[in-house]
N, C-alpha and C positions, 0 to 999 in steps of 0.2 A: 175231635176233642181228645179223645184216645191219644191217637198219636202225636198230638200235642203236649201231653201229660208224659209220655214214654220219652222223647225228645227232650223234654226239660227235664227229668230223673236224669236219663245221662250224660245229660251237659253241669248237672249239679256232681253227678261222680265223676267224671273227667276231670273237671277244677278240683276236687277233694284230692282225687288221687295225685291230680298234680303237684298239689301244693304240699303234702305230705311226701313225698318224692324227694324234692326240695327240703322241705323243711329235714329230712333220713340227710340227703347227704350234706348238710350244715354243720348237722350232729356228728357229737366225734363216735367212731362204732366204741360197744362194749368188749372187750376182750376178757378173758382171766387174768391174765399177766397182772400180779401186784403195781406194778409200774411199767412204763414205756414211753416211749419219745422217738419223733423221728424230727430228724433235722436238715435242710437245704444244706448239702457238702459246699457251694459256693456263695451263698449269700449269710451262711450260719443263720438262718432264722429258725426259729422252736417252729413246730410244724404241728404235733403229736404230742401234746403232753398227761401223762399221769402218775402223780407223784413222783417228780421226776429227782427230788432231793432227799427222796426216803432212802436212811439206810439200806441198805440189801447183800445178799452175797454172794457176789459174781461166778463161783463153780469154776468149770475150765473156761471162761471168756475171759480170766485172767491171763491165759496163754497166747490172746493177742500183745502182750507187751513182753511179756519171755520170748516171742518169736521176733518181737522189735529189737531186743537188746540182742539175742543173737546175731541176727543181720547188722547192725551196727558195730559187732566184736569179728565178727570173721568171714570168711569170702566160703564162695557154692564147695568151691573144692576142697577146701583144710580139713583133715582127719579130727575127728571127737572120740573121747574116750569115753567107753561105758564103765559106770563108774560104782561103788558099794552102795552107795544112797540111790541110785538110779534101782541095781537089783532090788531092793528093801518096798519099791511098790506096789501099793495093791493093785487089783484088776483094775480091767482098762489099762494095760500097760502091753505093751508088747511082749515083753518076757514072759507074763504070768498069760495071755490069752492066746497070743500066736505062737511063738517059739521061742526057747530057751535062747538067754544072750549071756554069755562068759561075761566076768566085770573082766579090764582089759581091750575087750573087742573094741572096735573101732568104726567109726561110719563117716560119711561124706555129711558136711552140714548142710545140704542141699536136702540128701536123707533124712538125717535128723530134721530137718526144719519141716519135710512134707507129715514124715511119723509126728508129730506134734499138734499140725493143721486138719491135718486130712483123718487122720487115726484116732486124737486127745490123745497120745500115751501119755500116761501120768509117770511110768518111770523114763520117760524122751525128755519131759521138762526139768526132771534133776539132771538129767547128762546134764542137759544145757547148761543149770543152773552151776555144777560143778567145771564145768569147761570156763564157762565165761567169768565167773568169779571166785571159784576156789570153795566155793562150799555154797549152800545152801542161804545161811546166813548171809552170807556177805552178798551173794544176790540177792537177799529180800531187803538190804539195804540199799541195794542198784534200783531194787526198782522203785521203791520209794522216793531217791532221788530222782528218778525220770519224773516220776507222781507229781513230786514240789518243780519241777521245773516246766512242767505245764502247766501250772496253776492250778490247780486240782488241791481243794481242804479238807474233801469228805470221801477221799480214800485211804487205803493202807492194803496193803498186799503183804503176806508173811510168807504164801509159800507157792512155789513156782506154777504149780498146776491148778490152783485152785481149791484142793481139797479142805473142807471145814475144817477154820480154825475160828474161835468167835472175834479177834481183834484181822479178821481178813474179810473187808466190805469196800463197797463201793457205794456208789448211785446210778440210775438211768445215765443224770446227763453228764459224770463223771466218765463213763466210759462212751460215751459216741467221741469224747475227745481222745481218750485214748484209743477208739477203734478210728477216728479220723487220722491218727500219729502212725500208727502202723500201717494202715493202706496207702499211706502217702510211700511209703517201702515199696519199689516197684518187686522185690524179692517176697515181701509177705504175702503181696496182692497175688503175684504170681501162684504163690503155694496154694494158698486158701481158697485160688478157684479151678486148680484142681481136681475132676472129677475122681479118677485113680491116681493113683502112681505105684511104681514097686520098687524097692527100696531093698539093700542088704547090708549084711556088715562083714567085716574083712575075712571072717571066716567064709563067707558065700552064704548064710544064711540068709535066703529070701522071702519080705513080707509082699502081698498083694493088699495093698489098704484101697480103703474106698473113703471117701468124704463123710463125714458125717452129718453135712449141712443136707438136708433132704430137698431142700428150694433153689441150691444152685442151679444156674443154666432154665432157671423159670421165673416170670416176674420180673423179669427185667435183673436177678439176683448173681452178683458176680464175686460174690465171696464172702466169707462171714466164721462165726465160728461160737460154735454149740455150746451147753453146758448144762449141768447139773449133780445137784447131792441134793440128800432129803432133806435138809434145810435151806438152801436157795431153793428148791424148783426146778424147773425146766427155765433154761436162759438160754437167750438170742442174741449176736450183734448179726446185722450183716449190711452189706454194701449194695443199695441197689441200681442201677443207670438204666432210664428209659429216655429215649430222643436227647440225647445230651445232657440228660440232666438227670444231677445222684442226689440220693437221699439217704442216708443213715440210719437203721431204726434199730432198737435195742427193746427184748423184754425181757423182764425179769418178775422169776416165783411166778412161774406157769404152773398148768397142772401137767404131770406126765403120766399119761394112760398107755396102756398096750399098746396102741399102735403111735402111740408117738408124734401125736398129730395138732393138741393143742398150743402149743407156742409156734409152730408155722401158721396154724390160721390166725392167731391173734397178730403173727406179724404182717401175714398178705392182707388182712382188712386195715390193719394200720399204713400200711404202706400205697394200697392203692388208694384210701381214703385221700393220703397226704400228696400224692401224684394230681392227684384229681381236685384239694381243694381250692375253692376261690376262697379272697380273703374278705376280711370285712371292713368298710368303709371307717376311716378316722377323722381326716376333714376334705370335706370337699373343695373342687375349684373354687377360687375366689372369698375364702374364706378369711378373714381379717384374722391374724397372728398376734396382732397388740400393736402399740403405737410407740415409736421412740419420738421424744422432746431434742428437737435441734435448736444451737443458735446462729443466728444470723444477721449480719447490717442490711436492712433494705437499698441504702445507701453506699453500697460495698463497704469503701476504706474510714468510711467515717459516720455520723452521724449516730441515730440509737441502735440499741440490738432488741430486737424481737425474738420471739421462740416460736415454732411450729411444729404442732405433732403429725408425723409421719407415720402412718398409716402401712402397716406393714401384710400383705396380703400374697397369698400362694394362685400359681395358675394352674396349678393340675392337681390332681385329685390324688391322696395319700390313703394308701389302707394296708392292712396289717393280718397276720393268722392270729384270730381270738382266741385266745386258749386261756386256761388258769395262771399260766406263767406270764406271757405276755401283757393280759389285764395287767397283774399286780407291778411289773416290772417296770413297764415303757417308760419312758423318760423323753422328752423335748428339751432341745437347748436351741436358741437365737445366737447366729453368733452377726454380730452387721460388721458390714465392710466401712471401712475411713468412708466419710459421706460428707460430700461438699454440696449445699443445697443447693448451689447457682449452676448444681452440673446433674442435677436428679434429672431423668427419663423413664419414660412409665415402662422402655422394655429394656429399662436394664436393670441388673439385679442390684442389690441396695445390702444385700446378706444374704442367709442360709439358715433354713431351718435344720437341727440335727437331729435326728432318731432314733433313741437308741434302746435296742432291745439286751438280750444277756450280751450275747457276743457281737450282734448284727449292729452292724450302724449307714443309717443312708441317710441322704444329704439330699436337701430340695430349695432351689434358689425362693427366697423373696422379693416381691416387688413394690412397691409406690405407685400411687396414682397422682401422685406430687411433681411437678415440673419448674423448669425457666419458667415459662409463659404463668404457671397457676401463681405464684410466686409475685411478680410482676402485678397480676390483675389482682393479690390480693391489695396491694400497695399502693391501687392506682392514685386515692386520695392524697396521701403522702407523696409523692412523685408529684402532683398538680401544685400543691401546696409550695413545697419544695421550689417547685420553675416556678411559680409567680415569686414568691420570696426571692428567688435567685434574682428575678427581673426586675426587682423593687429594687434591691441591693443594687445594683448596675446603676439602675436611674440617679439614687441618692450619687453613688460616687462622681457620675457626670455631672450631675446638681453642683458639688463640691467642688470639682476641679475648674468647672467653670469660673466659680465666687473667687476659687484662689485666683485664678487667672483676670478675673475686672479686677480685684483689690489690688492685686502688684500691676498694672495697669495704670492707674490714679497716682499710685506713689512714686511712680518714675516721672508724670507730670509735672504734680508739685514740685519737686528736685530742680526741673530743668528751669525755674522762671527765677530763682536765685541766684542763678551761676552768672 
C-alpha cells in the first residue's frame, strides 16, 4: 500500500512538473530590458514582443545606420578625413581613450567602418558624419531620409553616434528594420562580426580594437551592435543564425552593472526562447471561413437563376506566435478566385485566405465542398420536371402537325370534285 501511495505521489509530480515545463516555455521569459522584440529575418513575423512602439533612446545602435550610409557613400579603400567635430568627442572615442588623432589624418573607410562597429568611437561617427555629408547636420538630415524611406514614423536621429539628445529616439521595432537595412550590407555584416581588427591612420598610428558585442561568435550571434548613455540604458541589436534560420532581437533601457552582463542575458533568453517557440493554434483544418452567395441557371443558357452559398473551408491547420502585438494586429482578408459553379471541384482552390501580421503576410488556399454532381443532385426535381414538360411539348407539337396535315388533306379533296 506504501508503495502504491509513493508511486502515485510521483506520477502526480512528474505530470506537474511536466506541465509547468510547458506551461515556462509558452511564456514569454522576463527580462529587464524596457522593450524588446525578436523578429524571423525571412518570414518578418513578430516573435518577442515588449513594448515594442515605446519611445526609447537608442545610444550607439544608432551607429548601425551611420555604418549603412557610410558603405552606401564610399568603397573599403577611399581615404577619410579626420575632421574638427570628430576631435570635439567625449570618451569612448578613439582620440580621447587610445591615441591622440591630428584633425587632417586620414584612414581607410574599411578602418573607419571597423573603429565605429567594433570600438563605438563616438568621434569614428562624426568623421563619418563629416566625410559623407559635410557636416554633422546635413547627415542627421541623411539619416532621417533613410528613416522616412523605410517607413519608419517613430524615429528621428539627430546625431551620428547616438549620444543624448531628447529629440533622438527610436523604438524596439523601429530599429530591427533598421538593423535588418544594414545587415543586408554584406560590408556592415562583415565589420560587426568581427571579433578584432587593427586599424591605423596615415600617420601609422595603430589601434588594436576588440568588439564590443560580448555574445558574438556564441548563440548562434553573428553581429550586432551595443549601446548606452544614462538615459537609454544598456542597448542591444544583433543578428543571430542558428540551422539556417535568423532571428533579429533588439533590447533596450537594460540595466548596466559592473560586469556588464544584463542585456546579453536578457537577449540570450529572448532569443533562445524565440528559436525554440511553437506557435499557437488560429484555425484548425477544415474550419469554415464564411460562405459566398453565387448565381447560377440550373438550366445553363436559359431558364431561372438560383443562388447557392458556397461554403468556404481551409485544409490545414493555421497558427501564429501569440504575443501582445500579433493579438492586437492580425488581420484576415478573403480574396476568391473568378468562380464558375458548373466548374467547382472540392480539391481545387476556389480563393485564398490572406494573413496579415505587421509586416508578415501568408497566404492559404480555400476550398468547397461544392461540385458538378452536388449541383446537378440539387436540381434533380427540376431537371425531371423539366424532361417531362420538354416531352409534353414534343407530343402537343406532333399532336399539331398531324391536324395541320388531315386538314390540308380534306381541302385538296373537295377542290378536286369541281374541276
Amino acid at each position: 500500500m506504501k508503495k502504491r501511495c509513493t508511486s502515485l505521489l510521483l506520477t502526480i509530480v512528474l505530470v506537474f512538473s511536466t506541465f509547468t515545463s510547458v506551461l515556462a516555455a509558452e511564456t514569454q521569459p522576463s527580462i529587464y530590458g524596457k522593450a524588446a522584440i525578436t523578429i524571423d529575418v525571412d518570414t518578418k513575423e513578430i516573435i518577442y514582443a515588449k513594448s515594442i512602439d515605446s519611445t526609447m533612446y537608442p545610444a550607439s545602435t544608432t551607429k548601425l545606420l551611420t555604418a549603412l550610409l557610410l558603405a552606401e557613400k564610399f568603397n573599403k579603400g577611399d581615404a577619410l578625413n579626420y575632421t574638427p567635430s570628430a576631435k570635439t568627442q567625449p570618451e569612448y572615442s578613439l582620440n580621447v581613450n587610445l591615441h591622440s588623432i591630428d584633425v587632417g589624418e586620414t584612414m581607410s573607410a574599411e578602418d573607419v567602418m571597423d573603429g565605429l562597429l567594433l570600438y563605438s568611437g563616438n568621434d569614428i561617427a562624426y568623421m563619418i558624419a563629416d566625410n559623407v555629408s559635410g557636416s554633422s547636420k546635413a547627415f542627421s538630415d541623411a539619416m532621417n531620409n533613410k528613416i522616412k524611406s523605410l517607413g519608419l514614423k517613430n524615429t528621428n536621429f539627430i546625431t551620428p553616434n547616438g549620444l543624448h539628445d531628447n529629440n533622438h529616439y527610436t523604438t524596439a521595432y523601429d530599429l530591427t528594420v533598421i538593423g535588418r537595412e544594414a545587415f543586408k550590407n554584406p560590408w556592415v555584416k562583415e565589420s560587426s562580426g568581427k571579433k578584432t581588427s587593427t586599424i591605423k591612420t596615415s600617420k601609422g598610428t595603430t589601434f588594436i580594437i576588440e568588439n564590443r558585442n560580448k555574445q558574438l561568435g556564441s548563440i548562434g550571434n553573428i553581429g550586432g551592435k551595443t549601446g548606452y548613455t544614462s538615459k537609454a540604458g544598456r542597448c542591444l541589436v544583433a543578428m543571430f543564425e542558428r540551422d539556417g534560420r535568423k532571428i533579429i532581437g533588439v533590447v533596450l533601457n537594460s540595466v548596466y552593472d559592473a560586469e556588464d552582463s544584463f542585456v546579453f542575458s536578457d537577449m540570450e533568453k529572448i532569443i533562445n526562447w524565440s528559436f525554440d517557440a511553437k506557435k499557437s493554434p488560429l484555425h484548425s483544418k477544415d474550419t469554415s471561413m464564411g460562405k459566398e452567395k453565387l448565381s447560377y441557371k440550373p438550366l445553363l443558357f436559359f431558364g431561372p437563376t438560383k443562388e447557392i452559398e458556397v461554403p468556404l473551408t481551409l485544409k490545414e491547420d493555421i497558427s501564429y506566435y501569440e504575443n501582445e502585438v500579433n493579438k492586437k494586429e492580425i488581420k484576415e482578408e478573403i480574396k476568391l478566385n473568378k468562380i464558375n459553379p458548373w466548374k467547382l471541384k472540392e480539391d481545387t482552390p476556389v480563393g485564398t485566405l490572406i494573413l496579415k501580421e505587421r509586416e508578415a503576410t501568408k497566404e492559404y488556399n480555400l476550398y468547397t465542398n461544392i461540385s458538378k454532381a452536388s449541383l446537378i443532385k440539387s436540381n434533380i426535381l427540376l431537371y425531371i420536371a423539366s424532361f417531362i414538360g420538354l416531352i409534353l411539348i414534343l407530343l402537343l407539337i406532333v399532336f399539331i402537325i398531324r391536324i395541320i396535315s388531315r386538314g390540308g388533306g380534306r381541302g385538296r379533296k373537295r377542290k378536286s370534285k369541281y374541276i
